[in-house]
C-alpha positions as CSV (number, residue, x, y, z in Angstrom):
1,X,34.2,-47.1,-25.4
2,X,34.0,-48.0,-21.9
3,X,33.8,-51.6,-20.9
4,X,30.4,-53.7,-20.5
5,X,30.2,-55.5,-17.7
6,X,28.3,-59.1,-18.1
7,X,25.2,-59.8,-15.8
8,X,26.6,-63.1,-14.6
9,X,30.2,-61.3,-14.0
10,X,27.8,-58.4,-11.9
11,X,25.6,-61.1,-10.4
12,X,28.8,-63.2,-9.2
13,X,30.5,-59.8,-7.9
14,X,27.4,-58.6,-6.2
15,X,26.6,-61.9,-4.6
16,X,30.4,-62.8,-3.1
17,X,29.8,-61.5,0.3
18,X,26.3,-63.4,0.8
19,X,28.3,-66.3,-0.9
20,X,31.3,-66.0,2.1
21,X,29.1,-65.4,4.8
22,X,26.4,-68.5,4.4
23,X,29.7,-71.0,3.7
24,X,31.4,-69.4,7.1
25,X,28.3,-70.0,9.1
26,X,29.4,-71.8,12.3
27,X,27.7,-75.1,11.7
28,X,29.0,-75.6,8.4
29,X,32.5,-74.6,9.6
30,X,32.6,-77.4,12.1
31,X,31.2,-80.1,9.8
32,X,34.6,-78.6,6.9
33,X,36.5,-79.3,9.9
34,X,36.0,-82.4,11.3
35,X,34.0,-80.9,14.6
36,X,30.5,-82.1,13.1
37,X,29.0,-85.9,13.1
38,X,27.5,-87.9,11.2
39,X,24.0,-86.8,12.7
40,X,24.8,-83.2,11.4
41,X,25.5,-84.5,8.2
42,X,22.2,-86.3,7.8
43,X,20.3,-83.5,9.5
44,X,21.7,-81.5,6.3
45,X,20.8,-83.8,3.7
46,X,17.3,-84.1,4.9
47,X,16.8,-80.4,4.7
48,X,18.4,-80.0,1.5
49,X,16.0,-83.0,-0.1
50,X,13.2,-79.9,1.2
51,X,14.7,-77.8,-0.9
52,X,15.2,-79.4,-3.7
53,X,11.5,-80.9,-3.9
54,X,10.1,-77.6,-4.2
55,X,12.8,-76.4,-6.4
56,X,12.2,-79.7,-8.8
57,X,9.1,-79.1,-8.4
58,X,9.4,-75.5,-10.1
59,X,11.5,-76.5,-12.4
60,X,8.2,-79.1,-14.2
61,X,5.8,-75.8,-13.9
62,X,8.7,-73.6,-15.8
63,X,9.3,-75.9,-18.2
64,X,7.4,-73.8,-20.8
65,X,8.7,-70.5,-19.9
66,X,10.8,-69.4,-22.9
67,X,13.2,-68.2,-20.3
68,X,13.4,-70.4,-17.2
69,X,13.4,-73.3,-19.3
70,X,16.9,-72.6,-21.3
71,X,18.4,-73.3,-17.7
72,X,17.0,-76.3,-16.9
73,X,18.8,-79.7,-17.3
74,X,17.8,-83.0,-16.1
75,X,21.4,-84.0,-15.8
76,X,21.1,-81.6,-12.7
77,X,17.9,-82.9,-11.3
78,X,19.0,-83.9,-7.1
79,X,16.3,-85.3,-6.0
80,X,16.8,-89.0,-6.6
81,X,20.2,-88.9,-5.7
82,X,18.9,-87.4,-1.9
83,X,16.4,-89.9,-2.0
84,X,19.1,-92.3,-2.1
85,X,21.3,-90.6,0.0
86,X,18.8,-90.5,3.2
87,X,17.5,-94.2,2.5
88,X,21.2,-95.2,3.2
89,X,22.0,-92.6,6.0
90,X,18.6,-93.1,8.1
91,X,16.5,-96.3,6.4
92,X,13.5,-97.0,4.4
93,X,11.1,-94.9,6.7
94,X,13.5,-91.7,6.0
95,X,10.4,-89.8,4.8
96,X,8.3,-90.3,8.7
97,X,12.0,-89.7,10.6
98,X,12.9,-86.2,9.2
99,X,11.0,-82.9,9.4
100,X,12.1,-79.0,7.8
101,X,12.8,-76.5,10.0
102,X,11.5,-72.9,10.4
103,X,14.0,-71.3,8.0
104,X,13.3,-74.7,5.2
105,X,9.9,-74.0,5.4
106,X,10.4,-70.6,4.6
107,X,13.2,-71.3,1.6
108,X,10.5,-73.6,0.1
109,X,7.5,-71.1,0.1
110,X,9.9,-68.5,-1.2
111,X,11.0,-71.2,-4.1
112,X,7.0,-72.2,-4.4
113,X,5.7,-68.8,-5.2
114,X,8.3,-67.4,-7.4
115,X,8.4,-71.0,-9.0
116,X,4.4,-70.2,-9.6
117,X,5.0,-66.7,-10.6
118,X,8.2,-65.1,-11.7
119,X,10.3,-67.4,-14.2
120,X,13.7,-64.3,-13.1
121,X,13.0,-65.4,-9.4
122,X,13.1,-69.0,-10.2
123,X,16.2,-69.0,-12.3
124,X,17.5,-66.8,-9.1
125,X,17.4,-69.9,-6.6
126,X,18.2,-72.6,-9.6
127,X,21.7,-70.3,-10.2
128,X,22.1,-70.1,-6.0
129,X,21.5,-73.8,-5.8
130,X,23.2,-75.6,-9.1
131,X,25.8,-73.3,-9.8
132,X,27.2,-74.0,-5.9
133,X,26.7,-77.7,-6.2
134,X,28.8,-77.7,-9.0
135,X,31.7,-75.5,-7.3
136,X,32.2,-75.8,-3.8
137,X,29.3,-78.9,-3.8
138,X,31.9,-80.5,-5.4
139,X,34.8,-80.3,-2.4
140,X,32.2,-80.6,-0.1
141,X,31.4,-84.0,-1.6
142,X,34.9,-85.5,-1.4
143,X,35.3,-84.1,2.4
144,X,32.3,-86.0,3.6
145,X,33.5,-89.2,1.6
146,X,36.5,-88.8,3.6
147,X,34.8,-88.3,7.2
148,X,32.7,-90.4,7.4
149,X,33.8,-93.6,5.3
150,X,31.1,-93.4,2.5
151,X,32.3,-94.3,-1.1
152,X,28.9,-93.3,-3.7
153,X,26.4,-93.9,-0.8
154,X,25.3,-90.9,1.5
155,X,27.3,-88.6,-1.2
156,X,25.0,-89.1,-4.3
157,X,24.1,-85.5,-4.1
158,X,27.0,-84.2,-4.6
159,X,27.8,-86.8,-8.0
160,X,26.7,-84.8,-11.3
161,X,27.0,-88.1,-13.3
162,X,25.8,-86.4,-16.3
163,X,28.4,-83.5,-16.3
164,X,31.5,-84.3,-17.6
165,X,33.2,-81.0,-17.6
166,X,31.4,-78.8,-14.7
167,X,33.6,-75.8,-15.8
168,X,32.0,-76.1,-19.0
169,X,28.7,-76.1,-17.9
170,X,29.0,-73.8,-15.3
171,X,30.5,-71.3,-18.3
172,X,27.5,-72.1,-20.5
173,X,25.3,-71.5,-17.7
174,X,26.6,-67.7,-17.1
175,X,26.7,-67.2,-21.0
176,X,22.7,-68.1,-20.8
177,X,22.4,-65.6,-18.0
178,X,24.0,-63.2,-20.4
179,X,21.6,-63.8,-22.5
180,X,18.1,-63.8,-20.6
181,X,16.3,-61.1,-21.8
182,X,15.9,-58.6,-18.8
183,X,16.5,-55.0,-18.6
184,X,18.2,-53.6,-15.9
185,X,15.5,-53.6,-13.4
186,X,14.6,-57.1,-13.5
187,X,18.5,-57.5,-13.6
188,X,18.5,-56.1,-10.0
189,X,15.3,-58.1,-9.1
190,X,17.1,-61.2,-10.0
191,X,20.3,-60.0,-8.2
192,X,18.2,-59.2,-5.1
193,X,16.8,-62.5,-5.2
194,X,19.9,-64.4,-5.2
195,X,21.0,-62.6,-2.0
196,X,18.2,-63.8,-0.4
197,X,18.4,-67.1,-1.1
198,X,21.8,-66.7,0.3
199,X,20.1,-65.6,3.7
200,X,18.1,-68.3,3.2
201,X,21.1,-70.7,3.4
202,X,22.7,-68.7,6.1
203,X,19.6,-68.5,8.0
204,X,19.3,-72.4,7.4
205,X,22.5,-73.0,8.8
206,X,21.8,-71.3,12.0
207,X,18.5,-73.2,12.5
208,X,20.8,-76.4,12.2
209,X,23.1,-74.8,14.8
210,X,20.2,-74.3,17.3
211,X,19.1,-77.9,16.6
212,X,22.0,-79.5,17.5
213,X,22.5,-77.2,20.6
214,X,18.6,-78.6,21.9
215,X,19.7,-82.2,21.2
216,X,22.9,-81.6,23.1
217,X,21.0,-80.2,26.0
């Protein structure tokens, strides 16, 4: 009897490459480094808090899927935690001072209409997003405390309050994947859809790249 291989195990193995490539972009390799400031570090947060309104957003309208809803979890809701995070890194008027950028506004259509439409695609970008803010969120988190001086404040994102054991969750996560009820084409469609919101991230990261450059000029 030959071995069955786990969607989450072929999802994780299929996705590795996209996974290296968007954390090795060039602007998040200086800010792991020490190279970026403090102004890259906000420029971040504000686009993730782009991303994650949409993907919140989402997350209300598949609330009553059968199948998009056994992933979602208020203890992984980001969005007041950004919210937080930018009011302490820019001010009260954070919302007038920050803007997306060409590849955010992209991300966040891609998250709208599959959000509206296609509960696989949704759970696609939830697993891209939660599942790495659990794992290497989690390191990125402490480096940025370190940087740049902050103790909760500026770094709320990254603080899963709620989630004691993220091993454990991340493990009951992949066993619900396991679970979903897709056949092997929508398998693939879900697989497909993770690497792009991998571009997405890589393609974000190079916007942030070309941002900085301008302002530097």
């Amino acid at each position: 009897m030959s071995d069955v291989i786990l969607f989450s195990a072929a999802l994780r193995e299929r996705s590795s490459s996209a996974h290296s490539s968007s954390e090795g972009s060039g602007f998040m390799t200086d800010l792991m480094k020490g190279e970026g400031t403090r102004d890259d570090y906000v420029a971040l947060v504000a686009q993730h808090w782009c991303i994650y309104a949409a993907l919140e957003a989402a997350a209300e309208r598949m609330r009553r899927d059968p199948v998009a809803s056994v992933f979602i979890s208020d203890r992984l809701t980001r969005l007041p935690a950004l919210e937080a995070d930018l009011e302490f890194l820019i001010g009260p008027d954070w919302r007038e001072r920050i803007e997306p950028l060409p590849t955010t506004r992209a991300y966040v259509a891609r998250i709208e209409q599959v959000g509206a439409t296609w509960p696989g695609g949704f759970v696609a970008h939830h697993y891209t997003r939660y599942l790495g803010d659990l794992s290497g969120g989690q390191f990125i988190g402490r480096l940025m405390q370190r940087r740049f001086g902050f103790e909760t404040n500026g770094i709320g994102f990254y603080v899963f309050d709620d989630i004691a054991d993220p091993k454990a969750f991340k493990d009951v996560y992949r066993e619900q994947l396991d679970a979903a009820p897709w056949d092997a084409a929508e398998q693939q469609r879900v697989i497909d859809e993770v690497l792009l919101a991998y571009r997405f991230n890589t393609e974000l990261f190079e916007d942030l790249g070309r941002a900085k450059a301008t302002q530097v000029a």
